[in-house]
C-alpha positions, -999 to +999 in steps of 0.1 A: +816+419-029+810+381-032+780+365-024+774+331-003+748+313-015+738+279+003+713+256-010+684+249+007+699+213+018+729+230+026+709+251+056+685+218+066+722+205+071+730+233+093+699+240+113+686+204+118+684+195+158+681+235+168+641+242+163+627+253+198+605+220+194+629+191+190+605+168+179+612+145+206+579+125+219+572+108+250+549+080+246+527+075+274+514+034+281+476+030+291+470+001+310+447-025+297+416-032+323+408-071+320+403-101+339+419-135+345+399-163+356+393-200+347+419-223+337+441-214+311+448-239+280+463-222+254+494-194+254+480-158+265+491-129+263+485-102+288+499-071+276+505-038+302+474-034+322+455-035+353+441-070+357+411-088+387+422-122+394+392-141+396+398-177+416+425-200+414+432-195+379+455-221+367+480-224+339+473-261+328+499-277+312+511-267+275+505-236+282+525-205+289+511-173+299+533-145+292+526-111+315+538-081+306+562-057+331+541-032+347+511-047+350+490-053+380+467-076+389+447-072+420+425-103+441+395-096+459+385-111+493+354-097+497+342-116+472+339-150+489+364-169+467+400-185+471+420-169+448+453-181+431+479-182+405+484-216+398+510-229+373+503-271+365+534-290+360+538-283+321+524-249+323+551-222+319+543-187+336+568-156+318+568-125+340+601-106+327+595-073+350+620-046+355+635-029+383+617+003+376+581-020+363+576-044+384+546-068+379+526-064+414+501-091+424+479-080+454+452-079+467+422-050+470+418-046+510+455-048+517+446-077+543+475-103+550+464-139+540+435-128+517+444-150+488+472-175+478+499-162+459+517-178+433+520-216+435+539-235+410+545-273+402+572-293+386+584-331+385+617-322+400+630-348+429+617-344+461+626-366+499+590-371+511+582-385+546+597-419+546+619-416+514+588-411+490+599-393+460+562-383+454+534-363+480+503-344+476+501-305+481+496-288+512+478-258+497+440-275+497+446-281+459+454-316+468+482-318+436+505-346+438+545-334+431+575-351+425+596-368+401+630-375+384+633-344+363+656-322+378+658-295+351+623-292+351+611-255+338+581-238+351+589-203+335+606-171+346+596-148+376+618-118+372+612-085+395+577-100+407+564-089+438+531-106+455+511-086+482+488-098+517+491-137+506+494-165+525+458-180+524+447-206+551+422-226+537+391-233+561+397-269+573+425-256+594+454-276+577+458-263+541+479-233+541+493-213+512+523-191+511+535-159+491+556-184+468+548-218+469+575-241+452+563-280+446+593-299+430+603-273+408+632-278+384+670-257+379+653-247+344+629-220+358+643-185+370+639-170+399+652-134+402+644-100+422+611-114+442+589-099+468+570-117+494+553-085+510+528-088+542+518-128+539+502-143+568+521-175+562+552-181+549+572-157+524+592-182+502+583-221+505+604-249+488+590-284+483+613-298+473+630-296+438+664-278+419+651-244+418+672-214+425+659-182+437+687-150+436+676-112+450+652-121+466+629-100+499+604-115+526+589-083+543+565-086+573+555-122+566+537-138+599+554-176+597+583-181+581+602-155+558+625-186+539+610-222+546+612-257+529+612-293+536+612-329+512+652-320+501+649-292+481+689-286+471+692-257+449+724-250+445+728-213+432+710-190+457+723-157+469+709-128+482+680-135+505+670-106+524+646-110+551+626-082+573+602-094+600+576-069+615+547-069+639+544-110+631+574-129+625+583-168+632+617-178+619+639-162+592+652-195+579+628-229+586+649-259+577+642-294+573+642-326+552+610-348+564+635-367+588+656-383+561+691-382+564+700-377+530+741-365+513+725-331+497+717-299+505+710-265+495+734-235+493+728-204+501+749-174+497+744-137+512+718-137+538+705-109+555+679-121+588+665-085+604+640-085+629+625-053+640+622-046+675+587-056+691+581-084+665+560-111+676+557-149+669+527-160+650+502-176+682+527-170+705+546-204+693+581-208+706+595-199+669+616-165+673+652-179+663+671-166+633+677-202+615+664-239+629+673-268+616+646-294+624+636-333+611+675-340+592+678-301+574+709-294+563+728-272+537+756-247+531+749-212+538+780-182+536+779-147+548+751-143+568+739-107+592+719-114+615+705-083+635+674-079+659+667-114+673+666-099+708+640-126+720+656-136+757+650-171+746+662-167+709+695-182+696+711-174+660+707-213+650+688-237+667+691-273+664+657-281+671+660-328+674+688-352+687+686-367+650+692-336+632+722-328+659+736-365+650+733-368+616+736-334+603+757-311+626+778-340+638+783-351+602+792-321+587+767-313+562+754-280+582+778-251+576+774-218+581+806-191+576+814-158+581+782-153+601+780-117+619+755-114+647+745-078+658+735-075+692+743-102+718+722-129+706+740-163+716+754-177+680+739-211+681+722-236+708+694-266+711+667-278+729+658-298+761+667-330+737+694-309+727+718-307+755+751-303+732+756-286+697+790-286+691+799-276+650+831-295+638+862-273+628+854-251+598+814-257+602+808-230+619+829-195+618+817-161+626+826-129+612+831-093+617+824-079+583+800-103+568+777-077+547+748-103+539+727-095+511+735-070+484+703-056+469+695-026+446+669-005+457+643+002+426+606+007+422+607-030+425+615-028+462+592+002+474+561+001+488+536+034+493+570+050+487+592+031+518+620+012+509+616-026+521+654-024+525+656-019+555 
């Protein structure tokens, strides 16, 4: 009888991958526990942790502070100070979160308007009242913003979501939002943001290039998307807005009363409004979109669902100017907008009489689908989707 004989390679060969125990390890990240404060000078680092966020820290410029995906960082208002994440023009801020590790800025008592959010600067063009290309900051930092740089980059915010913002400072006039925008530039990324439960506005643009794709207001009491002095990004999509309990307009538009040849474009826009929303101070402000003071832009397939106000239109042309010089002109359009329920689709105000769109300005839809987002980790919060 012959004999096999294998080597002992030979049987390593054959048995390699079948032990009960494949080796495989899971490793298992610990959060750092740390604190930012102060203003920040040099590039930082801040790897995966759990982070306080001590006053308005801000990212001067020459700097870049890179966060790392996962991480949280947390604001108190109990402890008597404003708190803010403030990036100077020439200060870069790198959040590259994921879909499944987001990075989550909040805030400890899960109170609406308990701190101010992320506010960044450029030098990108801005239309200020009068045709100034500069202006100063309405977030009671007093910055001014403005310039000719129109590729201005302030960093990348991908999958960032900021909790209970929307600050008002206490002389009554300084108010900051969930995102603040001053003049920033087509070279910083925007992608997958959250504005969650701000008690001002979700998404403000002063101005500027920027482009913001993927993006959700949820439960913010002004304004979920808002912006004045020309911003004109060109390369938005997906804006998906959710008002509840407090809720002014989805869309606030206007261009400090400057009749200007630009305008933003917008594509996929979703505009929900839950039933028994309320306007912030009882104000007049319940419509879908308003145009007001010469805003303008492009905006294509748009759902609009839940503006049930008796008084609420889809778009409201709120001044005679903005009528004359915008609608009348041409550089409003809106297509293949789909209203559910029977909110009227547009109308004005008593200075208002008239708002007719000119042929092709204006066209409704029956299968508009608005914005297309992916539901992730990124887009929950205490474990309910805000896709709602």
């Amino acid at each position: 009888m012959k004999k096999l004989v294998l080597s002992l390679s030979v049987l390593s060969l054959l048995f390699a991958g079948c032990s009960e125990d494949n080796d495989e390890t899971t490793t298992v990240k610990t959060p750092v526990v740390g604190e930012i404060t102060g203003d920040i000078t040099t590039n930082t680092n801040y790897v995966y942790g759990n982070y306080t966020l001590k006053g308005i820290v801000k990212i001067k410029s020459g700097a870049t502070v890179t966060i790392e995906a996962g991480s949280k960082i947390t604001a108190t208002l109990a402890d008597g100070t404003v708190d803010a994440l403030v990036v100077e023009n020439g200060g870069k801020l790198i959040i590259n979160g994921t879909a499944a590790e987001p990075v989550v800025l909040t805030e400890s008592s899960q109170t609406p308007g308990s701190w101010g959010g992320i506010i960044m600067y450029g030098d990108a063009p801005i239309v200020a009242v009068g045709g100034l290309t500069t202006a100063t900051s309405e977030d009671g930092l007093a910055k001014p913003y403005g310039g000719t740089n129109a590729t201005h980059n302030g960093g990348t915010l991908r999958y960032v979501r900021v909790e209970y913002a929307g600050k008002k400072i206490t002389d009554g006039t300084s108010e900051m939002n969930g995102f603040s925008f001053y003049s920033v530039g087509s070279g910083t990324i925007l992608e997958n943001l959250v504005a969650y439960k701000g008690a001002d506005d979700g998404f403000e643009f002063y101005g500027g290039t920027v482009n913001l794709t993927n993006a959700i207001s949820y439960g913010n009491f002004d304004d979920s998307f808002d912006w004045q002095d020309g911003w004109q990004g060109q390369l938005n999509s997906n804006w998906f807005a959710y008002q509840t309990g407090t809720g002014n307009f989805g869309m606030e538009i206007e261009c400090k009363n400057n009749n200007n040849a630009f305008w933003p474009k917008v594509a996929n826009i979703t505009l929900r409004r839950a039933a028994g929303t309320l306007t912030e101070n009882n104000a007049a402000e319940y419509d879908a979109i308003q145009f007001k003071n010469q805003g303008n832009g492009e905006y294509s397939n748009v759902l609009i669902d839940g503006y049930s106000n008796p008084s609420a239109v889809a778009v409201r042309i709120q001044d005679a100017n903005t009528n004359n010089n915008q609608v009348n002109a041409s550089k409003i359009k809106l297509t293949n907008v789909k209203i559910n329920g029977t909110t009227p689709q547009f109308g004005g105000t008593t200075t208002v009489t008239s708002v007719v769109f000119p042929t092709g300005q204006y066209t409704i839809s029956t299968t508009s689908t608005g914005a297309s987002l992916t539901n992730g980790a990124w887009s929950t919060v205490n474990g309910a989707t805000l896709l709602q």
